[in-house]
C-alpha positions as CSV (number, residue, x, y, z in Angstrom):
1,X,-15.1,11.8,3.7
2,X,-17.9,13.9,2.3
3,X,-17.2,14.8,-1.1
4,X,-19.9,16.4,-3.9
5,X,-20.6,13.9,-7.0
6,X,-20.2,16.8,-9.4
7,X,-16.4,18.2,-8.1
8,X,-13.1,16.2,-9.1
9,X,-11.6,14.1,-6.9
10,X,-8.7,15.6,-5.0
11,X,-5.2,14.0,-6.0
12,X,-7.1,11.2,-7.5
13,X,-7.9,9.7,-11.2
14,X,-10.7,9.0,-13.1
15,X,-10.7,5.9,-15.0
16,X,-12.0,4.8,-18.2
17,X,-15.7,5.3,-18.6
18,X,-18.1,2.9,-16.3
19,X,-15.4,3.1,-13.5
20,X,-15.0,4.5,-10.3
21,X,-14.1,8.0,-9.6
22,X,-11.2,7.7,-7.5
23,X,-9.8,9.4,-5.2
24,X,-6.3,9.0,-2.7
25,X,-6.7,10.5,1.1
26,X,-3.8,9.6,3.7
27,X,-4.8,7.3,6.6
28,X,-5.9,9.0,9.9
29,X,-6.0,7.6,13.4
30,X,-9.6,6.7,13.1
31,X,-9.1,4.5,10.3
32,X,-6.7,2.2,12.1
33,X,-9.8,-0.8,12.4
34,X,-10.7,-0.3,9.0
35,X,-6.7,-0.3,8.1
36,X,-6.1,-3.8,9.8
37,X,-8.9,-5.3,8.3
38,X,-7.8,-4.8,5.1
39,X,-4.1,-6.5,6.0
40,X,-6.4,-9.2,7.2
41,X,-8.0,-9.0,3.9
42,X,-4.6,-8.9,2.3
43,X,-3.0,-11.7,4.6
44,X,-6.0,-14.0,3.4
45,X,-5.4,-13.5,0.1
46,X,-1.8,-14.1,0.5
47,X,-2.6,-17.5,2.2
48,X,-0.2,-15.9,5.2
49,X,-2.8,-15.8,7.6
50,X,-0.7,-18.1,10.4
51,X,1.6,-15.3,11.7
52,X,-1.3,-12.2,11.0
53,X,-1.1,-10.5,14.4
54,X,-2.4,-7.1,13.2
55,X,-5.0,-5.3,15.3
56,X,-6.3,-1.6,15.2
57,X,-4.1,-1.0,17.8
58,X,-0.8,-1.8,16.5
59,X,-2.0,0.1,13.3
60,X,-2.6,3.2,15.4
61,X,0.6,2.6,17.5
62,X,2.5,1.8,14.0
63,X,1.2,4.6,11.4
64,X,-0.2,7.4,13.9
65,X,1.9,6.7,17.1
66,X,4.8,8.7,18.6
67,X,7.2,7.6,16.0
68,X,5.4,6.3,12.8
69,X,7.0,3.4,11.1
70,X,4.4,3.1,8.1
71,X,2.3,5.6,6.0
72,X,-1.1,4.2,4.7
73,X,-2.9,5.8,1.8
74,X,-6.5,4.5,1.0
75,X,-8.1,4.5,-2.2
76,X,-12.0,5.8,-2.3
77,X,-14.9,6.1,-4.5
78,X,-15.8,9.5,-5.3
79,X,-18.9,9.0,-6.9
80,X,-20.6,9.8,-4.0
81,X,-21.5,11.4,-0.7
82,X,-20.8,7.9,1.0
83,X,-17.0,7.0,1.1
84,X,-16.6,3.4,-0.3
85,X,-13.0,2.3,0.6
86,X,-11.3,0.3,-2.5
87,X,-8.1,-0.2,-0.9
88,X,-5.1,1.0,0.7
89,X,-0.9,1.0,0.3
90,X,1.6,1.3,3.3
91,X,5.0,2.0,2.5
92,X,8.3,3.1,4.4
93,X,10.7,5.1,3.3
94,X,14.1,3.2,2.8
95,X,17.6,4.0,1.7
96,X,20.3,3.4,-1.3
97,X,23.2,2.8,0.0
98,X,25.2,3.1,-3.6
99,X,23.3,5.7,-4.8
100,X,22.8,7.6,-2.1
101,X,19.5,8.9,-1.9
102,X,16.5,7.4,-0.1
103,X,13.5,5.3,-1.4
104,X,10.2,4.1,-0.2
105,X,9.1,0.2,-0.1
106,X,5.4,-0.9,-0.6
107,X,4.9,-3.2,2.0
108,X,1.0,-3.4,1.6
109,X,-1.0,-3.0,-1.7
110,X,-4.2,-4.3,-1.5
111,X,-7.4,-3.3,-3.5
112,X,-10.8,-5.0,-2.6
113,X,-12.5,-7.8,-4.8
114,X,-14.8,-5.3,-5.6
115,X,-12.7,-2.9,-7.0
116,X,-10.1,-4.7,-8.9
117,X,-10.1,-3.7,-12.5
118,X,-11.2,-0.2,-11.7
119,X,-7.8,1.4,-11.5
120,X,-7.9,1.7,-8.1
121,X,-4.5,-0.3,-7.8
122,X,-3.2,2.1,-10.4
123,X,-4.0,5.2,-8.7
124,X,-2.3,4.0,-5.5
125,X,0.6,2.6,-7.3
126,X,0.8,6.6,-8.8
127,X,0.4,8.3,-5.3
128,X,3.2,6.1,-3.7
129,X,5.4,7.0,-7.0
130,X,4.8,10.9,-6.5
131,X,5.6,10.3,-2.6
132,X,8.8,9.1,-3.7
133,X,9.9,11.8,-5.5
134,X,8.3,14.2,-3.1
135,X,11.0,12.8,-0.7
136,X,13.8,13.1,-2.7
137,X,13.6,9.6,-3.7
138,X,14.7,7.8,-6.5
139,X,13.4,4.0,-6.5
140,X,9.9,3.0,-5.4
141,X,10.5,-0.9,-4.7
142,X,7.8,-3.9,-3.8
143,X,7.8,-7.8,-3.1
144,X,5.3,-9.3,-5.4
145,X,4.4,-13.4,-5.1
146,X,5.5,-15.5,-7.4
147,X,1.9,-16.5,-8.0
148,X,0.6,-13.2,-7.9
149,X,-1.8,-12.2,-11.2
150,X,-1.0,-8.7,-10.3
151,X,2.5,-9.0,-11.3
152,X,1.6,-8.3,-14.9
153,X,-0.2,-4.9,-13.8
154,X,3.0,-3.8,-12.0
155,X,5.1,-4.3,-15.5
156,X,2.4,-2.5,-17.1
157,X,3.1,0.2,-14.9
158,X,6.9,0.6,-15.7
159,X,8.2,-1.5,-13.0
160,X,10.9,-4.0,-13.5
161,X,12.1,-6.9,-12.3
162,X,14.9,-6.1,-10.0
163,X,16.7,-9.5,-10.3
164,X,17.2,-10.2,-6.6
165,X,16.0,-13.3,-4.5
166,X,14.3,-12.0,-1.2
167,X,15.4,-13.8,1.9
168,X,14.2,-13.6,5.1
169,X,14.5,-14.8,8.6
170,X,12.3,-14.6,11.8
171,X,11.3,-15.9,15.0
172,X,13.7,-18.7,16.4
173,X,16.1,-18.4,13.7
174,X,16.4,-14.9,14.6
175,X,16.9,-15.2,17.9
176,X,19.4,-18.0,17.1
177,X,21.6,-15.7,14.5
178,X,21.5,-12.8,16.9
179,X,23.4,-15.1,19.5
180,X,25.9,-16.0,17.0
């Protein structure tokens, strides 16, 4: 992405002085290597890296293939000609079922080591909000760690703790309930 230093950057926000412009783009096809290796990034980070099986091909069969089952949004610097990626969210769009009305999940936020502290996380945290409502929807939910810093960021945004205990099961137990 080629953007002059002197204009705004599109659907973005600037930050407090001595940060990063930023700026929001949607993921394309082409970005699909540079997608999964920021989930490896984030799958590090999450000490999760035993079951990572992400590759640039199931990000382009995933979020650019016949039937897309993710949207990724990347955070960049646009204080300059050079794009410098700061980090990306991937959400899906979900559904309540009492209220009625559809909702997306986060299932990736991840902003570099780099960038952290810049507002970066904030400004994709904003985008996935005004996708929400764009759709019609009325909850933006995520699944934080337990041991996450970030958790306190996500307060400050306005988020809440939801009060619910996440569960989930997979591989042999899967297979094993799905016989029951």
């Amino acid at each position: 992405m080629s953007k002059s230093a002197a204009s705004p950057p599109q659907g973005g926000v600037t930050p407090s002085a001595g940060k990063r412009h930023i700026a929001i783009r949607q993921a394309k096809q082409e970005d699909a290597a540079l997608i999964a290796a920021l989930l490896h990034d984030l799958a590090a980070y999450m000490k999760m890296m035993d079951g990572f099986k992400v590759s640039a091909e199931t990000v382009a069969n995933d979020a650019f293939g016949e039937t897309p089952r993710i949207t990724f949004f990347l955070a960049v610097s646009a204080d300059s000609e050079v794009e410098s990626v700061l980090g990306l969210v991937g959400f899906f769009e979900t559904y309540s079922s009492f209220k009625a009305k559809p909702c997306l999940f986060i299932d990736s936020l991840y902003v570099t080591d780099e960038a952290r502290g810049t507002g970066a996380g904030r400004a994709l945290m904003a985008h996935a909000a005004q996708e929400a409502l764009q759709r019609g929807g009325i909850r933006l939910d995520l699944n934080v760690l337990d041991w996450n810093p970030a958790r306190g960021a996500y307060g400050a945004l306005g988020m809440e703790y939801a009060g619910e205990v996440a569960y989930t099961i997979s591989g042999e137990a899967l297979r094993g309930l799905a016989a029951k």
